[in-house]
C-alpha positions as CSV (number, residue, x, y, z in Angstrom):
1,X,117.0,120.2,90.9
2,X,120.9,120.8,89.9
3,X,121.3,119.9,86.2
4,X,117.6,121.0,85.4
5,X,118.4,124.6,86.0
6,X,120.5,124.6,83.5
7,X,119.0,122.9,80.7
8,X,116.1,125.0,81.4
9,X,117.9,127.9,81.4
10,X,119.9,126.7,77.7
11,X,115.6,126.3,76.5
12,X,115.4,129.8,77.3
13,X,118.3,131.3,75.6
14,X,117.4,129.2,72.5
15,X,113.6,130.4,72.6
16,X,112.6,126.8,73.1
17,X,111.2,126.6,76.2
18,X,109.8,123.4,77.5
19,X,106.2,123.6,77.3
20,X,103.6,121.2,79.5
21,X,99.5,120.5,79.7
22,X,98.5,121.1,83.0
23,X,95.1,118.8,83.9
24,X,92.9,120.2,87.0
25,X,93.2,123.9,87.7
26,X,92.8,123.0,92.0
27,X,94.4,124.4,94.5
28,X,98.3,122.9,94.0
29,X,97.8,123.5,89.9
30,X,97.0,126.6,90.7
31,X,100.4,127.5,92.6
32,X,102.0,125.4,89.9
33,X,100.8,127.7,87.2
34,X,101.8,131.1,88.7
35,X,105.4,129.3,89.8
36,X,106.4,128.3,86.2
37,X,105.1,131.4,84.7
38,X,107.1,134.1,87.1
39,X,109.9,132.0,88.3
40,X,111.2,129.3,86.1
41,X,112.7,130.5,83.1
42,X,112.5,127.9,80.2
43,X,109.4,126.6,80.9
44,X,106.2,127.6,79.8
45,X,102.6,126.4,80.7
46,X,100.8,126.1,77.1
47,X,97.8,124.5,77.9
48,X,95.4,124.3,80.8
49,X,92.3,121.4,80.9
50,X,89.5,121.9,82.7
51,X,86.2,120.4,82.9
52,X,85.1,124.1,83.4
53,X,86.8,126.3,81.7
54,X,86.3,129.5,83.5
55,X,88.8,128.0,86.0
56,X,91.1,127.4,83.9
57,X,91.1,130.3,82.7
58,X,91.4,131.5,86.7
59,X,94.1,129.8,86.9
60,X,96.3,131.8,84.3
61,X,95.0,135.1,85.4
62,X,95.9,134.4,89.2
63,X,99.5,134.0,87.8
64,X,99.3,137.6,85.9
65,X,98.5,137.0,82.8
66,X,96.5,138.7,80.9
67,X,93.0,137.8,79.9
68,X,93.5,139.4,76.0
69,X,96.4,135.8,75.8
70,X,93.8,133.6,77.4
71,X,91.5,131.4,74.6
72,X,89.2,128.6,75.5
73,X,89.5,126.2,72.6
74,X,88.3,122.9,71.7
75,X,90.7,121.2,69.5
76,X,94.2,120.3,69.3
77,X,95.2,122.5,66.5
78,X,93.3,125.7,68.0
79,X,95.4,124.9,71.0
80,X,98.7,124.3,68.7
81,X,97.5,127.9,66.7
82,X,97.0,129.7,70.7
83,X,100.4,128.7,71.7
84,X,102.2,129.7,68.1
85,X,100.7,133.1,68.4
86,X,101.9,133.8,72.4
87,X,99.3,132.8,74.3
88,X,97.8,130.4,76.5
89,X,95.0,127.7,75.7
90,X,92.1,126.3,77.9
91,X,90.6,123.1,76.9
92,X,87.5,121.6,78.2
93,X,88.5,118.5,76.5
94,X,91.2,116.5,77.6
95,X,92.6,114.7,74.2
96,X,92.8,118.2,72.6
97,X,95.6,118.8,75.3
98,X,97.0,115.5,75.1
99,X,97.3,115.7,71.3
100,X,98.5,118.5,70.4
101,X,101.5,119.8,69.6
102,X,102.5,122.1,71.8
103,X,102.9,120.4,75.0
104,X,106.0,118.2,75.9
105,X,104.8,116.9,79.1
106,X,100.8,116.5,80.9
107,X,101.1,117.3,84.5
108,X,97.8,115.3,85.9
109,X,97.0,117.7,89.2
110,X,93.7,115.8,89.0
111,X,93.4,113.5,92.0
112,X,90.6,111.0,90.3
113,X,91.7,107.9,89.4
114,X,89.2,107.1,87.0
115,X,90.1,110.0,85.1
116,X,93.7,110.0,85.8
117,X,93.2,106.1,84.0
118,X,91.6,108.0,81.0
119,X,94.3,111.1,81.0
120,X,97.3,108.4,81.5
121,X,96.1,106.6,78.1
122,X,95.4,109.7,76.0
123,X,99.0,111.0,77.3
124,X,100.6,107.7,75.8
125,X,98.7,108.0,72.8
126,X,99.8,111.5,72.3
127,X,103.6,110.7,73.4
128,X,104.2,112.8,75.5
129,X,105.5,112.2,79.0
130,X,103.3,111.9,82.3
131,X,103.9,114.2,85.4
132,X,101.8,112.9,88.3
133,X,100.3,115.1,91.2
134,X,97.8,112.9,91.0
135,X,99.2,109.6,93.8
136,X,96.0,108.2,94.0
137,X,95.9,106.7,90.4
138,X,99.9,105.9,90.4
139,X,99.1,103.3,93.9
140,X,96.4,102.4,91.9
141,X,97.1,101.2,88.5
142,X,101.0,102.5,88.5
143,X,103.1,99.3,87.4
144,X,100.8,98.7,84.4
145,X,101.1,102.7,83.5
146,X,104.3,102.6,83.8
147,X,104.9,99.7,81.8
148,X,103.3,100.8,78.7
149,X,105.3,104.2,78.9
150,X,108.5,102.8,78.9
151,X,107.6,100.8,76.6
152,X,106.9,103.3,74.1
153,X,109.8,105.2,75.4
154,X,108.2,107.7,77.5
155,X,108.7,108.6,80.8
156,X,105.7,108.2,83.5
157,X,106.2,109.5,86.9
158,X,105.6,110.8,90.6
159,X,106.5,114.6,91.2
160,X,109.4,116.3,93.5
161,X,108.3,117.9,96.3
162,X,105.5,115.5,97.3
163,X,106.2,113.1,99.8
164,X,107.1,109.6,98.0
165,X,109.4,111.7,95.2
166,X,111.0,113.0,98.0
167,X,111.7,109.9,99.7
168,X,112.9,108.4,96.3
169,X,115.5,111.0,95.7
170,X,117.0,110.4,99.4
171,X,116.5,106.9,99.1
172,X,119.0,107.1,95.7
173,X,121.7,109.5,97.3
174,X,121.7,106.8,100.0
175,X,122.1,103.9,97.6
176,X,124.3,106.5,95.8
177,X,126.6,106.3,99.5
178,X,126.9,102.7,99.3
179,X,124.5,102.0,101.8
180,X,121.3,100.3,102.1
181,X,117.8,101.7,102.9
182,X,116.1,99.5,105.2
183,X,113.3,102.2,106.1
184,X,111.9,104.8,103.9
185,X,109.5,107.2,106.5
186,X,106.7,110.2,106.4
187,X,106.4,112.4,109.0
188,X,102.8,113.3,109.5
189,X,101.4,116.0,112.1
190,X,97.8,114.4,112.5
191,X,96.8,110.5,112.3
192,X,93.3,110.6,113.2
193,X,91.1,107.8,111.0
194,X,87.9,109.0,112.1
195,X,88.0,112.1,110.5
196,X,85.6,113.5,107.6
197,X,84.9,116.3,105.3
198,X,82.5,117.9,108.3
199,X,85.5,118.0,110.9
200,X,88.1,119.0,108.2
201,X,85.8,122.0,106.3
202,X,87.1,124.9,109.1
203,X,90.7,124.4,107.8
204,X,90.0,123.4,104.1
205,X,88.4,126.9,104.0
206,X,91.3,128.5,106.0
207,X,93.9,127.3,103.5
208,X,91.5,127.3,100.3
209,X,91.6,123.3,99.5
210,X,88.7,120.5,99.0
211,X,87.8,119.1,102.7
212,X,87.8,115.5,101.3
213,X,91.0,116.0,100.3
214,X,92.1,117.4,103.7
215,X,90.3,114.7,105.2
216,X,92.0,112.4,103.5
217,X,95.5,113.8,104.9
218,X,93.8,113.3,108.1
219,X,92.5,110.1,108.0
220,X,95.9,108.6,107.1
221,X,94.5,107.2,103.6
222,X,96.7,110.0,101.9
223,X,99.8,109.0,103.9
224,X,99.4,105.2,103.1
225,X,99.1,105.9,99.7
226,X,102.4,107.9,99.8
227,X,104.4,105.1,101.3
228,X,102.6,102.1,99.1
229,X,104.0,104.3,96.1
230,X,107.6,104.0,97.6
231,X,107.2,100.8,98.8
232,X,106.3,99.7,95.2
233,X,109.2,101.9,93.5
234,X,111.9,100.9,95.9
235,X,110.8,96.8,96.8
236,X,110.5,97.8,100.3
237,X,107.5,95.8,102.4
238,X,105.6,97.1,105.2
239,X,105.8,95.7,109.2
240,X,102.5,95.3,109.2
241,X,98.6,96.5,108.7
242,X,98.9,99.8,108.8
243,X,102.6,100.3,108.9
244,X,104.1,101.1,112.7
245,X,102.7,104.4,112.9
246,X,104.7,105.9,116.1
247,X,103.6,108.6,118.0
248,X,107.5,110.5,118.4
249,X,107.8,113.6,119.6
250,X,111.5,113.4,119.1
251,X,114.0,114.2,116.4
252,X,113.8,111.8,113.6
253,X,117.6,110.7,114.4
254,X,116.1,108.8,117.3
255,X,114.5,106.2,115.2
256,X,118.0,104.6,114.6
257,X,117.3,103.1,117.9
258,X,113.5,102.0,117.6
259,X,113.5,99.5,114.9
260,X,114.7,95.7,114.8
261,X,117.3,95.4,112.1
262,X,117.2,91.8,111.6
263,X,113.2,92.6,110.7
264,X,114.1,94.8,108.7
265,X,116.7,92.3,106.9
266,X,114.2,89.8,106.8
267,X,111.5,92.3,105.0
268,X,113.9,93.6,102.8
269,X,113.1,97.0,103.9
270,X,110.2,98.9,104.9
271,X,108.1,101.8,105.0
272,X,106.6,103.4,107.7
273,X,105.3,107.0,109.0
274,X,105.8,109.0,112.4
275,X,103.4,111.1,114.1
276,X,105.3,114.3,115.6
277,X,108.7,113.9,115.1
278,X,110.9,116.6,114.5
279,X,111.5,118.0,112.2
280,X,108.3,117.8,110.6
281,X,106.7,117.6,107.6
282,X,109.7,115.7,106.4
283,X,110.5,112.4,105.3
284,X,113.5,110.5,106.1
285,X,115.6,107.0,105.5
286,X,117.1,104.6,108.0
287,X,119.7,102.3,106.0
288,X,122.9,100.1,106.7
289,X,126.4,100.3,105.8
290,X,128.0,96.7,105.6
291,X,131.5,98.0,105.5
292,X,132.9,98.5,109.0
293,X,135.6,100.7,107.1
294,X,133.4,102.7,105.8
295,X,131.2,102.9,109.3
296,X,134.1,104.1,110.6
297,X,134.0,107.3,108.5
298,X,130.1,107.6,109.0
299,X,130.7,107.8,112.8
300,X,133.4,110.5,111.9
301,X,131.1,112.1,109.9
302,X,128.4,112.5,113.1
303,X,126.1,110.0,111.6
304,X,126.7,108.0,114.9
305,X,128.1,104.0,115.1
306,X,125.1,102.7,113.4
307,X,124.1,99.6,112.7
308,X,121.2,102.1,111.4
309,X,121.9,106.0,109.7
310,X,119.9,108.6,109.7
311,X,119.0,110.6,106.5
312,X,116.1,113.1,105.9
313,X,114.9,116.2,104.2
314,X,112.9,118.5,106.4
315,X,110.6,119.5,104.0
316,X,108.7,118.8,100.8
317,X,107.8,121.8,99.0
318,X,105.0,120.5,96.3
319,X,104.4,122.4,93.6
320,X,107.5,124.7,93.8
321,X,109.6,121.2,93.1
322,X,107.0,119.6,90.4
323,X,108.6,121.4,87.3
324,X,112.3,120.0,87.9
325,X,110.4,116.2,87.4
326,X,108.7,117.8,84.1
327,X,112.7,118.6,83.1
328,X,114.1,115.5,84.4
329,X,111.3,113.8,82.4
330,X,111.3,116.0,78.9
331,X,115.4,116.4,79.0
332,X,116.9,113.9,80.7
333,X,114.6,111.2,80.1
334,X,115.0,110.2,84.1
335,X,111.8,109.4,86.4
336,X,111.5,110.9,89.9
337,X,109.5,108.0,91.2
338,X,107.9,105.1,89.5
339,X,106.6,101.7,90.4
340,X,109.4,98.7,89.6
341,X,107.8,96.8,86.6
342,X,106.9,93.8,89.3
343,X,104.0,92.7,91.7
344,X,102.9,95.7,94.3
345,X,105.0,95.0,97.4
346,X,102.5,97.2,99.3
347,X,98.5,97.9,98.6
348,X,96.5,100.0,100.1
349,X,93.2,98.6,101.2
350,X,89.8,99.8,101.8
351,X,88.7,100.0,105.6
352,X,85.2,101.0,107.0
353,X,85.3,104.8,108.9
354,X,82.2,103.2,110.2
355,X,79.5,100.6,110.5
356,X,78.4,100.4,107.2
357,X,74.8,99.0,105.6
358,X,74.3,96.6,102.9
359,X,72.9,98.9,100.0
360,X,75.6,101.7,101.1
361,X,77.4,103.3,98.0
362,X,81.1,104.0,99.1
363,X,81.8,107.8,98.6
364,X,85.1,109.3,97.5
365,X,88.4,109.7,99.1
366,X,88.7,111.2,102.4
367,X,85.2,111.2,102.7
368,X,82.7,109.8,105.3
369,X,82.5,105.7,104.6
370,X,86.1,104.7,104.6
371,X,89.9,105.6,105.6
372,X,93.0,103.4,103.4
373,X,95.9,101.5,105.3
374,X,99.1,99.9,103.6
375,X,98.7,96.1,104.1
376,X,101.4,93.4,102.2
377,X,100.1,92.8,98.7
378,X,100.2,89.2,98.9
379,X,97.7,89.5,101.8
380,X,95.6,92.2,100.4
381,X,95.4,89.9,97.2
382,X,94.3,86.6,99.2
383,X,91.9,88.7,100.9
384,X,90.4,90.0,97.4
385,X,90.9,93.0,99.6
386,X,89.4,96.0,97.5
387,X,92.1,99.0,96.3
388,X,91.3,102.1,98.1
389,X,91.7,103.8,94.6
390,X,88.9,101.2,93.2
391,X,86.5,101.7,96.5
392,X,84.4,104.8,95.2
393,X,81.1,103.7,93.7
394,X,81.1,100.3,94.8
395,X,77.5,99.6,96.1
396,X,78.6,97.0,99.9
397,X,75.8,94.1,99.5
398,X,76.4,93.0,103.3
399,X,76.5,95.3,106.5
400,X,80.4,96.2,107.4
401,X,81.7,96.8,110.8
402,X,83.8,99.5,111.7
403,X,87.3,99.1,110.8
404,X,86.8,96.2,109.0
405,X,88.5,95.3,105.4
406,X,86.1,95.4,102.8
407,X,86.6,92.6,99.7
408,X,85.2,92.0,96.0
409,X,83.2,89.8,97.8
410,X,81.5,92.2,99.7
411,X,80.6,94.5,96.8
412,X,78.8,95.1,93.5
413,X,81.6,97.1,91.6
414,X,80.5,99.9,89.1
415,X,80.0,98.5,85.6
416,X,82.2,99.8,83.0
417,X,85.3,101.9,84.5
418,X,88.4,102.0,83.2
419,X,90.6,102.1,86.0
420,X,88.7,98.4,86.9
421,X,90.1,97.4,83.5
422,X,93.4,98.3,83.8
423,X,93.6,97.0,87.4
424,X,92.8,93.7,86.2
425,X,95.1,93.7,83.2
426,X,98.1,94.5,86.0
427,X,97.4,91.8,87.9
428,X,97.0,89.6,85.0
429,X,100.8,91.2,84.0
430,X,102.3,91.3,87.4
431,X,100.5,88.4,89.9
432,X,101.5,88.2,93.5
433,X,103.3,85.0,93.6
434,X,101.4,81.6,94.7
435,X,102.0,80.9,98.4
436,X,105.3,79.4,99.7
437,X,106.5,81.3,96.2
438,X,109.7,84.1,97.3
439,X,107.6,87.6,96.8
């Protein structure tokens, strides 16, 4: 990002550089690590937790360097002690990181929303700012996170380079033109529900990642959760169950044409993903000008004659983008993405990848029992419709069909978690408003 360069680049000159806690050496950390150590001057990865630390300790040697500046510690002030002395700390424990000194910012690369509830509250409690890679927790528990950040003056957010940060920053420079986004959209390659760690394991292996969380790509659970994330930072609905999911083999300029504006008006906005379009794996945003002055100029400016404009970014480059939001968030005090401190516009819900037996325990994302869809929040929250970032564990104590929502009512949840906790203490701060009530 413009700006962050040079801020960073003012860290390095002054031998400050901006150091982060990196949580979950996987395969995105991993890239994340070897980008910031070779490639972005004034930043500097101190500290590394794993749950085992000879990946950790992986990580920093796949990014060169060398295993002599490489300690596994256990406590903060070992970690603090590492860092003062040049080199580069693995934790096995995650408060050590969060509490030490020498970190500015946690990056949570995690993916687990139960721990990602746990890292989020020992972040706060060691003030420092939040970074997520980790999408899952923010649809999950976000507003409440988020709350309790700003509220101690910290900054919680999304990443660039993933899909909803990316949508956010073009949904900004739009707002930024004077217009008005009335669709924020993914592009996705593959939409296939039905798909599981068993069909996905050929190309997980190809690429090096975890097959549940390439099934989860696949199954459209990871897309939802994208655009509930945007939906909930930008107070933009949904059409319906599922969002619109077209299959366009077109340029993403065509949509202009393919969507009901006064809808749209009516929704306040939406989001919605594409299968196919070109070009792909963007994201783009379809928004309004109410100036016919101004959509004069547009129309000179080959946008077209509207009543609908055509923005996107025809890529997202992940990791490579995640340290400008660690800048943005340690030096200019500015979020890439975060959920407005309100009800969820959008939830994603939990739906059955097959028929399902009372006595079933639900397994993990992109796994084998379930797939998420966006759904309205109100209608998810009449339903008692589970959170697909709540659905792992719960024990179904009545048989499920296939594609069917599953509800509180239709589980025993898991005693004792966290995330739960949290969950209920945002919907206790934010509640969807009472029927016939304006969401």
């Amino acid at each position: 990002m413009i700006i962050t360069d040079t801020l960073l680049a003012q860290r390095a000159a002054e031998g400050k550089p901006l150091r982060v806690g990196v949580a979950g050496p996987g395969f995105m950390a991993k890239g994340l690590i070897n980008h910031i150590t070779n490639t972005k001057p004034g930043m500097e990865v101190a500290v590394v937790y794993a749950r085992t630390p000879a990946k950790g300790v992986f990580a920093y040697e796949n990014a060169g360097i060398a295993a002599d500046l490489i300690k596994v510690v256990s406590t903060a002030e070992e970690i603090d002690a590492v860092v003062a002395g040049g080199g580069y700390a693995v934790t096995s424990d995650h408060e050590a990181m969060t509490s030490c000194a020498s970190a500015e910012v946690i990056i949570d690369c995690t993916g687990s929303v139960e721990f990602g509830a746990h890292l989020a509250l020992a972040t706060l409690a060691g003030r420092k700012h939040l970074v997520l890679m980790n999408a899952e927790v923010d649809a999950t528990i976000g507003p409440i996170l988020n709350a309790k950040f700003e509220d101690a003056g910290l900054v919680y957010t999304g990443c660039d380079g993933d899909q909803p940060g990316v949508q956010m920053n073009l949904i900004r420079f739009v707002r930024g033109l004077g217009l008005t986004p009335l669709v924020a959209g993914n592009i996705k390659g593959l939409q296939d529900p039905y798909r599981n760690p068993a069909t996905q394991e050929g190309f997980a292996r190809k690429w090096g990642q975890d097959p549940h969380m390439v099934t989860s790509f696949a199954d459209g659970t990871k897309v939802s959760v994208e655009q509930a994330l945007v939906a909930n930072a930008a107070g933009l609905s949904v059409h319906r169950r599922g969002c619109l999911q077209r299959d366009h083999r077109g340029h993403v300029d065509e949509l202009t044409g393919m969507y009901d504006i006064d809808e749209l008006r009516e929704l306040g906005g939406a989001v919605d993903y594409v299968v196919g379009s070109k070009p792909g794996p963007g994201v783009y945003v379809l928004a309004e000008h109410p100036d016919p002055k101004q959509q004069h100029y547009l129309n000179l400016y080959k946008l077209g004659e509207g009543p609908l404009y055509s923005f996107y970014t025809p890529y997202h480059l992940c990791h490579f983008e995640v340290p400008d939001t660690a800048a943005r968030a340690a030096l200019l005090g500015d979020a890439t993405i975060k959920p407005l401190r309100a009800p969820h516009k959008v939830e994603v819900i939990t739906i059955a990848k097959k028929d399902l037996k009372a006595g079933e325990t639900l397994d993990a994302l992109g796994g084998y029992t379930y797939y998420g869809e966006c759904e309205k929040a109100p209608v998810a929250a009449a339903g008692r419709l589970i959170p697909v970032g709540l659905a792992q564990g719960c024990v179904l104590t009545r048989d499920i069909a296939k594609d069917e929502a599953i509800s509180y009512d239709d589980v025993q949840v898991p005693a004792g978690r966290l995330a739960d906790q949290l969950r209920a203490e945002q919907d206790a701060t934010f509640p969807q408003p009472a029927a016939g009530e304006p969401a």
